[in-house]
C-alpha positions in Angstrom: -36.9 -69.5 -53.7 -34.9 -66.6 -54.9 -36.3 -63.0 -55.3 -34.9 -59.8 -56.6 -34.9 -56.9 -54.2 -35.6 -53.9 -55.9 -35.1 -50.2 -54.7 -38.9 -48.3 -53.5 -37.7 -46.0 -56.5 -36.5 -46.6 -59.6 -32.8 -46.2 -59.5 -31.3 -44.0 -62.7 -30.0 -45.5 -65.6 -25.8 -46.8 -65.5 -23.5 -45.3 -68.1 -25.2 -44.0 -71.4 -28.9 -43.1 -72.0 -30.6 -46.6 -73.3 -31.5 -46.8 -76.9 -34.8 -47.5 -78.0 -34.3 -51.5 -78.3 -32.0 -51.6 -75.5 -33.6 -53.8 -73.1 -33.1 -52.1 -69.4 -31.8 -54.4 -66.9 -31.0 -55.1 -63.4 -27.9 -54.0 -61.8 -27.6 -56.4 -58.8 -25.3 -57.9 -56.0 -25.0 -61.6 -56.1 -27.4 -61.7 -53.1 -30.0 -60.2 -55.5 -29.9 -56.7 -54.3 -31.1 -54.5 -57.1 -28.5 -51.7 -56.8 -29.0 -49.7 -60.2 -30.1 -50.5 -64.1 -28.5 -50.5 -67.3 -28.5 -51.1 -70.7 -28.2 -54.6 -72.1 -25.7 -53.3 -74.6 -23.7 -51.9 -71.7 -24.4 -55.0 -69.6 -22.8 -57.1 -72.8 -19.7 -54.6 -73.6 -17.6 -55.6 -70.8 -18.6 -53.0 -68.2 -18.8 -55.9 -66.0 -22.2 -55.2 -64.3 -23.6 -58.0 -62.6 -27.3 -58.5 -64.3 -29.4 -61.4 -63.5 -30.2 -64.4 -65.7 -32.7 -67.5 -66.0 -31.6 -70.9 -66.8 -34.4 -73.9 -67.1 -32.9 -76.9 -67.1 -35.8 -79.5 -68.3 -35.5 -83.4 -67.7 -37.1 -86.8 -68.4 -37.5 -90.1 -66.6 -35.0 -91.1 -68.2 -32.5 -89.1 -67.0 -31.9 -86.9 -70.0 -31.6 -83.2 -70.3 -34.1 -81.2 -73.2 -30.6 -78.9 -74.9 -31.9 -76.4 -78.0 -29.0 -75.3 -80.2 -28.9 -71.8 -80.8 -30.0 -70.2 -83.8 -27.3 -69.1 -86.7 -28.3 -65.6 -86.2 -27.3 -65.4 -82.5 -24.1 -63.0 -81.9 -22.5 -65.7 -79.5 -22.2 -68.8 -79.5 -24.2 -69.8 -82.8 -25.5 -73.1 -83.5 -23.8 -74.0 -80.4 -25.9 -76.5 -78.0 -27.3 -74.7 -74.8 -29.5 -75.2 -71.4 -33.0 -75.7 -72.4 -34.0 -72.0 -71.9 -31.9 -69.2 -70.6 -32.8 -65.6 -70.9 -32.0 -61.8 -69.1 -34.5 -60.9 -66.4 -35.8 -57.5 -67.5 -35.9 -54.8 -64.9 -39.0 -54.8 -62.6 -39.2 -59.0 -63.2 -38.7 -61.4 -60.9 -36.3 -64.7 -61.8 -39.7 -66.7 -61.8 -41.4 -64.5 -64.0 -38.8 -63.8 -66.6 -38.4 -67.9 -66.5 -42.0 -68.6 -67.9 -41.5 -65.8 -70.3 -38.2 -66.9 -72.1 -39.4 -70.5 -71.7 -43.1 -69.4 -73.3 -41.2 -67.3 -76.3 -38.2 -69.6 -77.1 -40.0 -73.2 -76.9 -44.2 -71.9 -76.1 -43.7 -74.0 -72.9 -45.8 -73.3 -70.3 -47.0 -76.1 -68.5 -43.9 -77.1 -65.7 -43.7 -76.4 -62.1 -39.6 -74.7 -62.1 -37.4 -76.3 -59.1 -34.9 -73.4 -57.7 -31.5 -75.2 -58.1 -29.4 -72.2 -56.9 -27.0 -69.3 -58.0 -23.5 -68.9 -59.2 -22.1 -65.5 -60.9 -20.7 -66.6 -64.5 -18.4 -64.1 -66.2 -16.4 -63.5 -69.3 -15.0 -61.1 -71.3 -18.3 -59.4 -72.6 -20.5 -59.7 -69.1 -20.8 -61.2 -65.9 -24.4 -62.7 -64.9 -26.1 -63.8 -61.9 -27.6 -66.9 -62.9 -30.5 -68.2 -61.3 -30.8 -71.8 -62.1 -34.2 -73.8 -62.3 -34.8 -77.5 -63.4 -38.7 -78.8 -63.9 -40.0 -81.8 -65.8 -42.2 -80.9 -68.9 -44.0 -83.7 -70.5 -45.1 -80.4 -73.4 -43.7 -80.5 -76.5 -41.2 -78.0 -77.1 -41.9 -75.8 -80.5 -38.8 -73.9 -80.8 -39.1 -69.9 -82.0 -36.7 -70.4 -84.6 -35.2 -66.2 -84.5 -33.7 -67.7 -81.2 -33.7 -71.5 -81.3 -32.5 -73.8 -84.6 -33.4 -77.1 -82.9 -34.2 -79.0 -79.3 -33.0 -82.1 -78.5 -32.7 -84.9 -75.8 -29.3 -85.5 -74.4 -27.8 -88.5 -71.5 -25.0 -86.8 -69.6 -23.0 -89.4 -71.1 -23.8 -88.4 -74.3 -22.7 -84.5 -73.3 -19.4 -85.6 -71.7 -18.6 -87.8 -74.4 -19.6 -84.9 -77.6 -16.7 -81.7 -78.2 -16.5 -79.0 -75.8 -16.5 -76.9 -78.7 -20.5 -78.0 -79.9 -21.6 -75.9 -76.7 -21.8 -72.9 -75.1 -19.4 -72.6 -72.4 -21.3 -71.6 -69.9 -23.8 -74.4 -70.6 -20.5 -76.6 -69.8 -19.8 -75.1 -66.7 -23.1 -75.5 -65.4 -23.5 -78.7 -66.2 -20.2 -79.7 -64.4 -22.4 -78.1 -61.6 -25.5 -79.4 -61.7 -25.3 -83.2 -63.2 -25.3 -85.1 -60.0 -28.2 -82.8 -58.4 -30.2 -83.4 -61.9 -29.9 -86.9 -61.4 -31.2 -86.8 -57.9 -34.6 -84.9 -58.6 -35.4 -88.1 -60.7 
């Protein structure tokens, strides 16, 4: 499993004083070293601050992967088609933690047992994320918070190689490319 390590005391805040919906997160190494906290709106604005993510990546028998398409209203990416969950791991939270959150307020799931896939840093232009990756099996039925989520759906990885890069998010793409084969195997 992988764990955070945060600091005996709370480190100060990087760059400009939070707002009061600015969510405070985790300024970490990519061993998970908690080395300082910031901003999400800092974290986002290419400051280039490693902060840690989730990603659940749910499956069936069958081989195919649970994708929800994000929500109109989302800043990037909208309506694009994304891992089945994926959300920032607040400051003080640990990877497993802020996984049944985001999966409990974006689809109410609750009842899966998360498999720790790995890490890999993912970076763009606007940030540059420690991912923490996860895969379960969830026999639940996803009921998608539609602020966040527009729709879920079941995809084969056949089906994902064969749609337009441009339908998701690119970092769900590039995971993927990762993770297919090892997804097949936990089957």
């Amino acid at each position: 499993m992988f764990s955070l390590v945060y600091p005996p005391e709370p480190a100060p805040l990087t760059g400009r004083k939070a707002g009061h919906r600015d969510e405070i997160l985790p300024v970490v190494e990519p061993s998970g070293l908690v080395v300082g906290r910031a901003p999400r709106s800092l974290c986002h604005g290419g400051s280039g601050l490693l902060h840690p993510v989730v990603n659940l990546h749910i499956t069936d028998h069958y081989g195919r992967i649970l994708l929800q398409k994000r929500s109109r209203r989302k800043h990037t990416y909208p309506a694009c088609w994304d891992t089945t969950v994926g959300g920032h791991i607040e400051y003080g939270e640990q990877p497993e933690e802020a996984l049944f959150r985001e999966a409990a307020e974006e689809l109410r799931l609750t009842d899966f047992n998360p498999v720790f896939l790995g890490t890999h840093v993912w970076e763009n232009q606007r940030e540059k994320e420690l991912v923490v990756l996860f895969a379960a099996f969830c026999a639940q039925n996803p009921v998608p918070d539609t602020s966040e989520v527009a729709e879920v759906r079941w995809w084969t990885p056949e089906e994902i190689e064969k749609a337009q890069a441009e339908d998701f998010t690119p970092s769900f793409l590039d995971e993927f490319g990762r993770i297919k084969d090892t997804l097949q195997s936990l089957l």
